[in-house]
ZAMARGU-4260 file (C-alpha; in steps of 0.2 Angstrom, whole numbers, plus 5000, padded with zeros to 4 digits):
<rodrens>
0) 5496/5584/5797 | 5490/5593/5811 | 5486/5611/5811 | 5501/5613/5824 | 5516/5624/5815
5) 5530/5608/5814 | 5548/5612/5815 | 5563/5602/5820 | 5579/5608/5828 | 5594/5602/5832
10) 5604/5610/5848 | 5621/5608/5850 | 5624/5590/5841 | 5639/5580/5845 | 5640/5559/5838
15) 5653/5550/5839 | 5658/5535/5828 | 5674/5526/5825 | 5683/5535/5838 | 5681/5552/5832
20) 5665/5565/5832 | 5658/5565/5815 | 5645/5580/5822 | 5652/5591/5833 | 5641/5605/5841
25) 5630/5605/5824 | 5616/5616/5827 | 5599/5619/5812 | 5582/5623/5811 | 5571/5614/5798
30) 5554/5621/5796 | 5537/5612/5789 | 5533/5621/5772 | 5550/5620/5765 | 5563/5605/5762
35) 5581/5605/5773 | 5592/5599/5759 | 5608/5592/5768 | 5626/5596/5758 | 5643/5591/5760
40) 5658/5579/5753 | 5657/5562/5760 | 5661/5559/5779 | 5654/5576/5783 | 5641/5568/5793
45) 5624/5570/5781 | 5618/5553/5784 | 5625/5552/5804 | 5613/5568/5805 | 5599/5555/5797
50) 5601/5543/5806 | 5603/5552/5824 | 5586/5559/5821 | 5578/5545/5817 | 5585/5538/5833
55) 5597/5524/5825 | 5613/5531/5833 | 5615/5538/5848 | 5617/5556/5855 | 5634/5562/5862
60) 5627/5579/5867 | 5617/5590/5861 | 5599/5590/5860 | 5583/5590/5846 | 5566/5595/5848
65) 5552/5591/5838 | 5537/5601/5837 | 5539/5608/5855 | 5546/5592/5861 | 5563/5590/5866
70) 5571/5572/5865 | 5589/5565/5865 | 5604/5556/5871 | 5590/5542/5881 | 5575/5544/5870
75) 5568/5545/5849 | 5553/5551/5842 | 5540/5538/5840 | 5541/5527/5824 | 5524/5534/5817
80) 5529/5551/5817 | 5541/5548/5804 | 5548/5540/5787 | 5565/5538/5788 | 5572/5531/5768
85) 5590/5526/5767 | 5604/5520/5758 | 5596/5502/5757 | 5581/5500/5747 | 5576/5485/5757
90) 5566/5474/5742 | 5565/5456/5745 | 5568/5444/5730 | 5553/5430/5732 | 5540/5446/5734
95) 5530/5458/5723 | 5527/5475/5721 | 5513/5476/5727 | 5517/5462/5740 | 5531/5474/5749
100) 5519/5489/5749 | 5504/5478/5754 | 5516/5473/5771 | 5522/5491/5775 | 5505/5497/5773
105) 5497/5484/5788 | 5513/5488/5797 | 5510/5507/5795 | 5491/5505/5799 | 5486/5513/5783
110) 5470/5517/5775 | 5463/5504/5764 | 5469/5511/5743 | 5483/5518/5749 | 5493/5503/5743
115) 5485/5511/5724 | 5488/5525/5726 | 5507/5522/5730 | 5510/5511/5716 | 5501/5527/5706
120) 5510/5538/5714 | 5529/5529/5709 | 5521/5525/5691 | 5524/5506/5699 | 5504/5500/5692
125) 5513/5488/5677 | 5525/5482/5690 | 5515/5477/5703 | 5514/5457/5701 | 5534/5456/5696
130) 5546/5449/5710 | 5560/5461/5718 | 5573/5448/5711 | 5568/5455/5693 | 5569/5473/5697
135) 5582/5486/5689 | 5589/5498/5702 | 5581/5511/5699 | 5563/5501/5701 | 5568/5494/5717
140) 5570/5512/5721 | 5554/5519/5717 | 5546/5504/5729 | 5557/5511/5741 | 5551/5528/5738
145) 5534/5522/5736 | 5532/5518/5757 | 5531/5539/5757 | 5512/5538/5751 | 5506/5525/5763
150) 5505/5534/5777 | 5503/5554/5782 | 5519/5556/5793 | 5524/5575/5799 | 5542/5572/5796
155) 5553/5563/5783 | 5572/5558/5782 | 5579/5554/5765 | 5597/5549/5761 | 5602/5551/5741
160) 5585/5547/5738 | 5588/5551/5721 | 5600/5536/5718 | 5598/5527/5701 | 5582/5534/5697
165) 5580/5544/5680 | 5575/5560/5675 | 5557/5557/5675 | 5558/5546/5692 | 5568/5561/5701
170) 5555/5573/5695 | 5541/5562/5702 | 5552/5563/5721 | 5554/5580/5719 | 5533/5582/5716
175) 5531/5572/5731 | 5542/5581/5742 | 5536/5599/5738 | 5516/5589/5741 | 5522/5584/5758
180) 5529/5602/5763 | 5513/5611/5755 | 5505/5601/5768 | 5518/5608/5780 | 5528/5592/5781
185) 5547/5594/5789 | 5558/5584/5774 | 5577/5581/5778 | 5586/5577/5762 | 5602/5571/5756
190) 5607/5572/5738 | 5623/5573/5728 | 5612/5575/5714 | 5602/5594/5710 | 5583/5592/5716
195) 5571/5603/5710 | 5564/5609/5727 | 5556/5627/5726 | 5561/5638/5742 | 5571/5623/5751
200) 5585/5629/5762 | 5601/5620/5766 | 5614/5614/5778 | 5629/5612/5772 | 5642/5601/5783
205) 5659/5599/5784 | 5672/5584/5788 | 5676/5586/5808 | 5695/5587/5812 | 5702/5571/5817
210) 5709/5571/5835 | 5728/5577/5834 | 5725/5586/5816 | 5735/5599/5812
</rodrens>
């Protein structure tokens, strides 16, 4: 991190999909230091918002700005300033643990150890020579989760990061992200299920009408 304060606010937010606006004038301020936990029923746009900033579906209207710079409808953030985890955990059968992380680590230019510490940090050491195709759920989503300690990024995205890990796995995430916003890290998070966060704020959406509602 830099010692610049980080923050990420989105202005206005409009994104349309399937013929109808699933964020609609959505306006929030996340601040490095403390999590954005994202609420709402399904449809109410959590993972749109996600996916918007991390530049995978396109602006409508509206504006975000990241640490002072504003980009948008024509332009993202630039792939090394962020970790963007979704609903796919993205584990290849024929490659190992330490085989996945190995490759996001020279695609992330990371430090050399950080693929150890990563498989430390996941508590993924006794797992590290088995294939993807011989991995529980919950496994391939601590690999997932894993990519997180490659590489210092200022700002992360997750969506149900939390899905199929256990108590003790989801107690590990929570540990990371509070890490990564005691470094002043801006974390967006989805989750259906409680996270131990201390001092996180939330945004709590709501389905848009559809056109011609009552």
């Amino acid at each position: 991190m830099t010692g610049q304060r980080l923050e990420l606010e989105g202005r206005g937010l409009m994104c349309e999909r399937g013929g109808r606006f699933v964020l609609d004038g959505l306006s929030f301020v996340a601040r490095g230091g403390a999590p954005l936990v994202i609420t709402g029923p399904n449809g109410a746009g959590k993972s749109t918002l996600l996916r918007v900033v991390a530049g995978f579906l396109p602006l409508a209207g509206g504006q975000l700005v990241f640490t002072g710079q504003p980009f948008g409808a024509d332009e993202a953030l630039a792939p090394d300033q962020l970790h963007y985890i979704g609903h796919m955990d993205s584990v290849k059968p024929a490659l190992s643990v330490w085989d996945h992380l190995a490759f996001w680590a020279r695609y992330m230019g990371a430090e050399p150890g950080s693929v150890d510490r990563a498989l430390a940090g996941f508590d993924l050491e006794r797992l590290a020579a088995l294939p993807g195709a011989v991995l529980s759920a919950g496994q391939k989503r601590r690999v997932a989760l894993a990519r997180l300690l490659l590489s210092e990024r200022p700002l992360w995205l997750l969506d149900e990061p939390s899905v199929s890990l256990d108590a003790a796995a989801r107690a590990t995430l929570s540990h990371v992200i509070t890490d990564q916003c005691a470094k002043g890290g801006v974390v967006l998070v989805t989750s259906h299920e409680p996270l131990a966060l201390p001092g996180a704020a939330e945004l709590s959406l709501a389905p848009t009408p559809q056109a011609g509602a009552a």
